[in-house]
C-alpha positions in Angstrom: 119.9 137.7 129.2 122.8 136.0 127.3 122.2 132.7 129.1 118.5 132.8 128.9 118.6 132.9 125.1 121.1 129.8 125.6 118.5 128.0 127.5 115.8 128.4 125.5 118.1 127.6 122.0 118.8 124.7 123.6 114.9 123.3 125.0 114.0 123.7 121.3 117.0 121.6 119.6 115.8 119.0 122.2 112.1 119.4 121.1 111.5 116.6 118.3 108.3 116.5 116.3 106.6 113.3 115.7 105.4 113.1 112.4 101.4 112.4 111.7 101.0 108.8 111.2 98.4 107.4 108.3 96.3 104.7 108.9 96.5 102.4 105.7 93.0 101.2 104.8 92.6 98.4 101.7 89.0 99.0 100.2 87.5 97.6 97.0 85.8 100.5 95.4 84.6 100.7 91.4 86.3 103.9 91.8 89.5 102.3 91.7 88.4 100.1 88.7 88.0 103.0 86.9 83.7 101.6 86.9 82.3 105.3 88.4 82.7 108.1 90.6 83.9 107.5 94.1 80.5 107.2 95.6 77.0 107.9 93.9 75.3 108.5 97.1 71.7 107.6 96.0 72.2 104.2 95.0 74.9 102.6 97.3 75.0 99.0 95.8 78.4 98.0 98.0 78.8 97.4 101.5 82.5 99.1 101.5 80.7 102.3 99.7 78.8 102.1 102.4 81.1 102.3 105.0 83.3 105.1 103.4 80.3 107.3 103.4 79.4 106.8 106.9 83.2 108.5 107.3 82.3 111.4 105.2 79.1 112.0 106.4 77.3 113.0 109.6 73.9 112.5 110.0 71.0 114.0 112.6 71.5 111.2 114.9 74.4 108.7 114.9 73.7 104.6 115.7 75.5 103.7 118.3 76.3 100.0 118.9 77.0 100.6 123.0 74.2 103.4 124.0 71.7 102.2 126.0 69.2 104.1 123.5 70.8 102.7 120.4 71.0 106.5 119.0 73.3 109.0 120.2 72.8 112.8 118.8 75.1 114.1 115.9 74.0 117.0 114.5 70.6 117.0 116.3 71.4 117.3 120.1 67.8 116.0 121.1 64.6 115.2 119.2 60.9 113.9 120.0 57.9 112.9 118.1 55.3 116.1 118.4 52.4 113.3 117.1 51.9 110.5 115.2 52.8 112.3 112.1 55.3 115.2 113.0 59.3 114.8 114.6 61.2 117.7 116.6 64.6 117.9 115.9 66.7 120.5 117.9 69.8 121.1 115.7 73.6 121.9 117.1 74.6 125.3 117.2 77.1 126.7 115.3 77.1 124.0 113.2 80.3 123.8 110.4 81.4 122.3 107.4 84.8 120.9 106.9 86.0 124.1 105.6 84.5 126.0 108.6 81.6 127.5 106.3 78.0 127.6 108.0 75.9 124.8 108.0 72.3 125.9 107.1 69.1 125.2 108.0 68.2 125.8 104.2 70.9 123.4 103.2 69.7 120.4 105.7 66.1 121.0 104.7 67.0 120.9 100.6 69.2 117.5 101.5 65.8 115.7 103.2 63.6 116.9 100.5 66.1 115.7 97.8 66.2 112.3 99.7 62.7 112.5 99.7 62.5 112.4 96.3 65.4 110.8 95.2 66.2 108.8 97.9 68.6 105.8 97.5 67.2 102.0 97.9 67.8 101.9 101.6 65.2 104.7 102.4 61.7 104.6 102.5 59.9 106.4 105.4 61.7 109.7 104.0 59.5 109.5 100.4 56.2 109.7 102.7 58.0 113.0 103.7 55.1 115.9 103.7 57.0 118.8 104.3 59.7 120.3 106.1 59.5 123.4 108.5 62.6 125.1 109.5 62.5 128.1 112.6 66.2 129.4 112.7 65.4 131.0 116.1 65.1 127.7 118.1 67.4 126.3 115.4 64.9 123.8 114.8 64.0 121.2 111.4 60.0 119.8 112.2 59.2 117.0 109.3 55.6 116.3 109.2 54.9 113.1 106.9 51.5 112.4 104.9 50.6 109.1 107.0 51.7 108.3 110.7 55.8 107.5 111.4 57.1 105.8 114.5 60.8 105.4 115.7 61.8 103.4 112.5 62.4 107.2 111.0 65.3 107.2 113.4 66.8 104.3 112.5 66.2 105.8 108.9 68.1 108.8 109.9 71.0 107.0 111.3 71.8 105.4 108.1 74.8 106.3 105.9 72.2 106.7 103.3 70.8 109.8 105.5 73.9 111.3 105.9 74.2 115.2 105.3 75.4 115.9 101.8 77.2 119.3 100.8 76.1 120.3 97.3 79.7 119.5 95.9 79.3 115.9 96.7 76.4 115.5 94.7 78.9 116.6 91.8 81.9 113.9 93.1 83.8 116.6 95.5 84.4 115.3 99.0 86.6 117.9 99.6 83.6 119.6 101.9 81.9 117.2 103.9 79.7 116.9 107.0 81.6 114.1 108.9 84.5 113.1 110.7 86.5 112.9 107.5 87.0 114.7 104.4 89.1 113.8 101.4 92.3 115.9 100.6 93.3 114.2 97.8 92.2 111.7 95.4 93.8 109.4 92.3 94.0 106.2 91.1 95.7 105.2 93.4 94.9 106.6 96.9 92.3 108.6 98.5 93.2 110.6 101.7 91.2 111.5 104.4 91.8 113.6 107.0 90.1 114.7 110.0 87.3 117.3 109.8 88.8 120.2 112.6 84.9 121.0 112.2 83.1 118.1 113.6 80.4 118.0 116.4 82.3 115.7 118.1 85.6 115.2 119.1 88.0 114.7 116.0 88.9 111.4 115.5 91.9 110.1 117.2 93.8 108.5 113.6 93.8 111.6 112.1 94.9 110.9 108.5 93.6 108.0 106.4 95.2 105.9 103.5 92.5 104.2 101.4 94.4 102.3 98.8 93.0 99.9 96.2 93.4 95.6 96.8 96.2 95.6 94.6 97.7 98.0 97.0 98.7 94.6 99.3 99.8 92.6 96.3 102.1 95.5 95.4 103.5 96.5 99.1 102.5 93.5 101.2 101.8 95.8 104.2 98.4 97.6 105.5 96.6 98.4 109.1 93.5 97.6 108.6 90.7 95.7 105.7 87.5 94.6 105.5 88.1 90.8 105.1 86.6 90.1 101.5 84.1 87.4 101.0 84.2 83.9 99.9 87.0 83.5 103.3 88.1 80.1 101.9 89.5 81.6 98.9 93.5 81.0 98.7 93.8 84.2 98.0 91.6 85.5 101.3 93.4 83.2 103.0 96.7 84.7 101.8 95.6 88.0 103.0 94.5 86.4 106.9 98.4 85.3 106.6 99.7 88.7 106.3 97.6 90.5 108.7 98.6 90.9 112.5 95.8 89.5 113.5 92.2 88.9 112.4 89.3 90.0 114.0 85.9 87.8 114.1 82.8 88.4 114.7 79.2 87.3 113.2 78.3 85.3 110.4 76.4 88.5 108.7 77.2 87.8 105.1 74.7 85.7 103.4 74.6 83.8 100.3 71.5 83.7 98.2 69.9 82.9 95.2 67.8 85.4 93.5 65.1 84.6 90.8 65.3 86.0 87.4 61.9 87.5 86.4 62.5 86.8 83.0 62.8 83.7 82.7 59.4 81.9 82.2 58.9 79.9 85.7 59.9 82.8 87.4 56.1 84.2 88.2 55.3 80.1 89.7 55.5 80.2 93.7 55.8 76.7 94.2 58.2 76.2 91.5 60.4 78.5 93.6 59.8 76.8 96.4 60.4 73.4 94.8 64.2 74.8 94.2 63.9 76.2 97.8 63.4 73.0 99.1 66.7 71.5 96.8 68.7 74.4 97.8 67.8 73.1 101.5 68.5 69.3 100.5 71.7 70.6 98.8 73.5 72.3 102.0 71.8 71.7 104.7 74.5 69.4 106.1 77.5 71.8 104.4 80.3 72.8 106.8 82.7 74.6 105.3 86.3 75.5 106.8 87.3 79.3 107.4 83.8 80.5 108.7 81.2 79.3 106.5 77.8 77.9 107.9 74.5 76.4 106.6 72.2 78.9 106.9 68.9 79.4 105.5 67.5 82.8 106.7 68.1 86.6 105.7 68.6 88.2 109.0 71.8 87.0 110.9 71.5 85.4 113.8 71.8 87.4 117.1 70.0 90.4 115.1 66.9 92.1 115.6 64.4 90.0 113.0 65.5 86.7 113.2 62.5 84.4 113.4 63.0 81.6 116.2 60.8 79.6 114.9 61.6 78.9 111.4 62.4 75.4 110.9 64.4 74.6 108.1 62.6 72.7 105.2 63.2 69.1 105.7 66.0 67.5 104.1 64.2 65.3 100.6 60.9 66.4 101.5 59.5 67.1 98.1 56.9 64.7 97.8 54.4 68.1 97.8 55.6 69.5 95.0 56.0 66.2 92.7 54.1 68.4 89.4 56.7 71.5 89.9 59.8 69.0 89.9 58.7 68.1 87.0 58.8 71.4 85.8 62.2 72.0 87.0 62.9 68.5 85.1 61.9 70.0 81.4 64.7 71.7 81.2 68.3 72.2 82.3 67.9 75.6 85.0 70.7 77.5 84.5 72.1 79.4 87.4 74.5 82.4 87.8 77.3 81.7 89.8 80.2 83.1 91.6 84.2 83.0 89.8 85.3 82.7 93.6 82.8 80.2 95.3 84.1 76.8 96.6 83.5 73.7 93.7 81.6 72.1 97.2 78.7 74.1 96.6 78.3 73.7 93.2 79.0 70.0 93.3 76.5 69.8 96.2 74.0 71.6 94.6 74.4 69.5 91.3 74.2 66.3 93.3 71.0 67.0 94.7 69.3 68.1 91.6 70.7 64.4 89.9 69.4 63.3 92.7 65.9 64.3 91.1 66.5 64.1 87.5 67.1 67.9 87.4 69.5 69.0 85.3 71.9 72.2 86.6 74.2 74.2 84.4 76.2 76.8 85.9 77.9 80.2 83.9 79.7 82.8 85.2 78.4 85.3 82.9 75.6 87.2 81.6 73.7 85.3 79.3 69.9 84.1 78.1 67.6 81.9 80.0 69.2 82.3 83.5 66.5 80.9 86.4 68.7 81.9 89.4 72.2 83.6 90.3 74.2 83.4 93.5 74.8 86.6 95.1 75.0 88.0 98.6 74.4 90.7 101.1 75.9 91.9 104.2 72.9 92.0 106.9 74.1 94.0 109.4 71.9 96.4 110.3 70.2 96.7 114.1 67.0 96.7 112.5 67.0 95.1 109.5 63.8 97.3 107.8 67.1 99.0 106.0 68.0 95.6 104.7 64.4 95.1 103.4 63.9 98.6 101.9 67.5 97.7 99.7 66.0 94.6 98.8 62.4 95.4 97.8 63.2 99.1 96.7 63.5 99.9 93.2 66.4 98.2 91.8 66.8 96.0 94.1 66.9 92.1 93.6 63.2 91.2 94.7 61.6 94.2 93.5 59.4 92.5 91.6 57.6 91.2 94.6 57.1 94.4 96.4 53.6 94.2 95.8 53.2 91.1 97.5 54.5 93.0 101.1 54.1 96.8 100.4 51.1 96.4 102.9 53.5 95.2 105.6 56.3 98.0 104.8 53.6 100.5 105.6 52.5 99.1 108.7 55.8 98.5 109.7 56.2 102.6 109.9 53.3 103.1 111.5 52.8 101.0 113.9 53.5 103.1 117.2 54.1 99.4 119.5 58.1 97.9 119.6 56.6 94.9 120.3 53.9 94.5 117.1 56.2 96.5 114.9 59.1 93.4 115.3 56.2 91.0 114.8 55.4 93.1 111.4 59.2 92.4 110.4 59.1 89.1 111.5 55.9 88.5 109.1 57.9 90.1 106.7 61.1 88.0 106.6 58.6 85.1 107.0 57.0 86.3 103.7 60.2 86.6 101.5 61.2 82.9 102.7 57.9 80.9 102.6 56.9 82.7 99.5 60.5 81.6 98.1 61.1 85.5 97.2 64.8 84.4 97.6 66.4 81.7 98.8 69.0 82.0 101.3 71.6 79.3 102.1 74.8 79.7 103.7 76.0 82.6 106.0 80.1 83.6 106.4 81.1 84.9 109.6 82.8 89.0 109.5 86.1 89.3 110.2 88.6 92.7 110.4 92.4 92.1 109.0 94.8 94.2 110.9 98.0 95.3 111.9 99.0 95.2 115.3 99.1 98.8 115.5 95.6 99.6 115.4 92.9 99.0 118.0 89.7 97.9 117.3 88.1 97.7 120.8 85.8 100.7 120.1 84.3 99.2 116.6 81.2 97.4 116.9 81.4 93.3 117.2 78.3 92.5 114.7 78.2 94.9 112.4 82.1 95.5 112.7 81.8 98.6 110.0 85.0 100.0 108.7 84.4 103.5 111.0 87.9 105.1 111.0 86.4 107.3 113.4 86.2 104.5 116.0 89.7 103.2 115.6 92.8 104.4 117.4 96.2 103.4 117.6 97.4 100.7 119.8 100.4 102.1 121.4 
C-alpha cells in the first residue's frame, strides 16, 4: 500500500497546470472615455459597440459567413414562415443564462416586444411586429406582423441589434448575458470576458478576454488582436501595423462620405446637392491613396449583396447641367466638417476642384454655424445591406430627413416574397440615395485585423472580418 501511495504522490508532483491564457483585445469604446455606459443597446452608433455586443449576446438565429444557408440556428434550432404574415420559431431546450438561470419564453417575448417598440436604428421589420404568441409545450415563439414579412426578418434577427438582452443589461450589467461571453469585471481600465459555461454552442475556444482601451498599446506596446482603426494612412495607424505580428486584409468596407446638413438653407435643393456630387466626383475620382485607400463612389462595398453594376461614376468636369446651381454653390463659401485625422490630399483635392469653379471651401473641425456638409463614414459590412439602410434612414440617423422620399421602397423591400425582385428593390434603393445626392460617397478603405502571432484568424469572416472572440482560437 506503502508504495502505491508513493506512486501516486509522485504522478501528481509531475502534473503541472497550465495557466488560462487571456486574449488581449484593443477596442475604442466611449466607455473608456468616460462618454457613457459600456453599451446602450438601442442605439449602437459604433462599429466596435457593435461587435462587442455580438460577443455578449445570442440571438434566434446566428449569421454565418460559411453556411450554405447564410443562417445557422442559435437559440432557435429550426424556423419556417407559417404565411405571408406569421414565422415559426422552435426554441432550444433547456435554454440558460450565463449564470445557469432559466431562459424564458416570457423573457424572449418581452425582449422582441421591447425591440418592437424601442428598437435601435438598425431595426425595422420588428416595429411592424403584431403580436407575439408563446406555447411553452412545443417550446415555441410565433410572431405574427400587421403587413406581410419575407426572409429579410431573418437577417433582422441575426443582427447584434436582435440579440437576447437579460433585464440587467438594460440597466449596464453584463454580468448575465445570453452569449458566448459575459463580463466578470469591469473598470477604467479593462473589461473581462469570460466564456458563458451556458452557451448553446460549444464554449469558445479563447476562453478569457482582455478588452483594454487604445491607450492600452501606447502604455504596454503589446496586444493579440485590434480592429485596425480608420484613416490607415495615419502615422499613428501606421505605427500600430508596425507593432502587430501581422496584419490581416480584407475588403475595402469602410466608406467615406459626405452628409448634408438640413439646416443649412441649400440643403432641401436636389440639384444643388448633386452639383457638389458631381465636384466630390471631379475632386477624387483619380485619388489613389497609399495604405488601402480607393476612389470609390458608392455605399455598398464591392463584392456585397447591393452593389449596383451599373452605376457609372459621374463624369469627371461634367457640370455644364447644373451651370444655375454652381452658381449657387458660388454665393457663398460652403463650409464642410471635416475629419482631425484625414490626409491634407483630400482636402487639397477637394479645394482645388471647387477653385477650379470659383467655389469657395472652408473646412473646420468643429461644431459650428452654417455647416453645408461634414465628412464621416460607415463600415458597410453587412450580407444584406437593408441593416445598413435602416441605420441610415432610421431616426437619428444621418439621412433621416429623406426617409420619406424611400419609405415606399423600405416597405416593399419586406414584403416582397421574390430574392430576385426584393435585391432589385435594394438596388432601386441605393440608386435613390446616390442619384438623388442623399449622400455622397467618395472613397472606400480596405478592413484589416492587427494581430499577434499567437492568435488564429482563419475561422473569422474575410469581408466583414468582425471582432467575434468566439471565432478566434489560438495558434499553437
Amino acid at each position: 500500500m506503502f508504495r502505491h501511495v508513493a506512486a501516486v504522490l509522485l504522478l501528481i508532483g509531475s502534473v503541472e497546470v497550465e495557466e488560462e491564457r487571456s486574449l488581449r483585445a484593443i477596442f475604442n469604446l466611449r466607455y473608456f472615455t468616460g462618454n457613457g455606459d459600456l453599451l446602450q443597446a438601442g442605439n449602437i452608433n459604433f462599429s466596435l459597440e457593435y461587435y462587442l455586443l455580438e460577443n455578449l449576446g445570442a440571438g434566434l438565429v446566428y449569421e454565418n459567413w460559411y453556411s450554405p444557408d447564410n443562417w445557422d440556428p442559435l437559440l432557435a434550432e429550426d424556423w419556417k414562415q407559417v404565411d405571408n404574415t406569421k414565422w415559426l420559431f422552435h426554441l432550444r431546450r433547456s435554454l440558460n443564462w450565463s449564470d445557469g438561470s432559466p431562459m424564458l419564453l416570457s423573457e424572449l417575448k418581452a425582449h422582441f416586444e421591447r425591440l418592437r417598440d424601442h428598437g435601435s436604428r438598425h431595426i425595422s421589420i420588428l416595429k411592424n411586429l403584431k403580436d407575439i404568441d408563446t406555447d411553452d409545450a412545443r417550446h415555441t415563439l410565433l410572431f405574427i406582423f400587421k403587413d406581410p414579412v419575407n426572409d429579410s426578418f431573418i437577417h433582422e434577427l441575426a443582427l447584434a441589434d436582435a440579440v437576447v438582452l437579460h433585464p440587467r443589461n438594460l440597466k449596464g450589467d453584463w454580468s448575465v448575458t445570453s452569449g458566448p461571453y459575459y463580463i466578470a469585471s469591469q473598470s477604467r481600465e479593462k473589461l473581462l470576458l469570460k466564456a458563458n459555461p451556458s452557451f448553446v454552442n460549444a464554449r469558445p475556444i479563447i476562453k478569457t478576454i482582455e478588452i483594454l482601451p487604445p491607450k492600452a498599446v501606447e502604455r504596454e506596446g503589446t496586444f493579440d488582436v485590434m480592429k485596425r482603426p480608420a484613416y490607415s494612412f495615419h502615422s499613428h495607424v501606421q505605427n500600430l501595423e508596425k507593432r502587430a505580428g501581422k496584419v490581416w486584409s480584407g475588403y475595402p468596407v469602410t466608406i467615406y462620405y459626405f452628409r448634408f446638413r438640413r439646416e443649412h438653407e441649400l440643403f432641401a435643393r436636389q440639384r444643388v446637392r448633386q452639383a457638389f456630387a458631381q465636384l466630390v466626383a471631379e475632386a477624387f475620382q483619380d485619388v489613389q491613396i497609399p495604405h488601402s485607400i480607393v476612389y470609390d463612389d458608392q455605399m455598398i462595398p464591392n463584392g456585397f449583396k447591393g452593389r449596383l453594376k451599373d452605376w457609372h461614376p459621374r463624369e469627371k468636369g461634367d457640370l455644364s447641367a447644373l451651370r444655375s446651381e454652381i452658381k449657387s454653390l458660388k454665393k457663398q463659401a460652403l463650409t464642410i466638417r471635416w475629419q482631425e485625422k484625414a490626409s491634407p490630399l483630400l482636402s487639397e483635392k477637394l479645394k482645388l476642384a471647387a477653385q477650379k469653379h470659383g467655389i469657395q471651401i472652408s473646412l473646420c473641425l468643429d461644431e459650428e454655424e452654417g455647416i453645408f456638409a461634414e465628412f464621416v463614414n460607415i463600415i458597410g459590412n453587412q450580407r444584406d445591406p437593408l441593416g445598413t439602410w435602416n441605420f441610415l434612414y432610421g431616426e437619428g440617423g444621418p439621412v433621416h430627413d429623406f426617409y420619406p422620399d424611400v419609405e415606399r421602397l423600405f416597405a416593399d423591400i419586406a414584403r416582397n416574397p421574390r430574392e430576385s425582385e426584393r435585391e432589385a428593390l435594394l438596388h432601386d434603393l441605393h440608386r435613390q440615395a446616390l442619384e438623388h445626392s442623399h449622400l455622397v460617397p467618395f472613397m472606400a478603405e480596405h478592413n484589416a485585423i492587427l494581430a499577434s502571432k499567437a492568435v488564429d484568424l482563419s475561422r473569422t469572416n474575410p469581408f466583414d472580418q468582425r471582432l467575434r472572440f468566439f471565432e478566434m482560437k489560438w495558434a499553437d
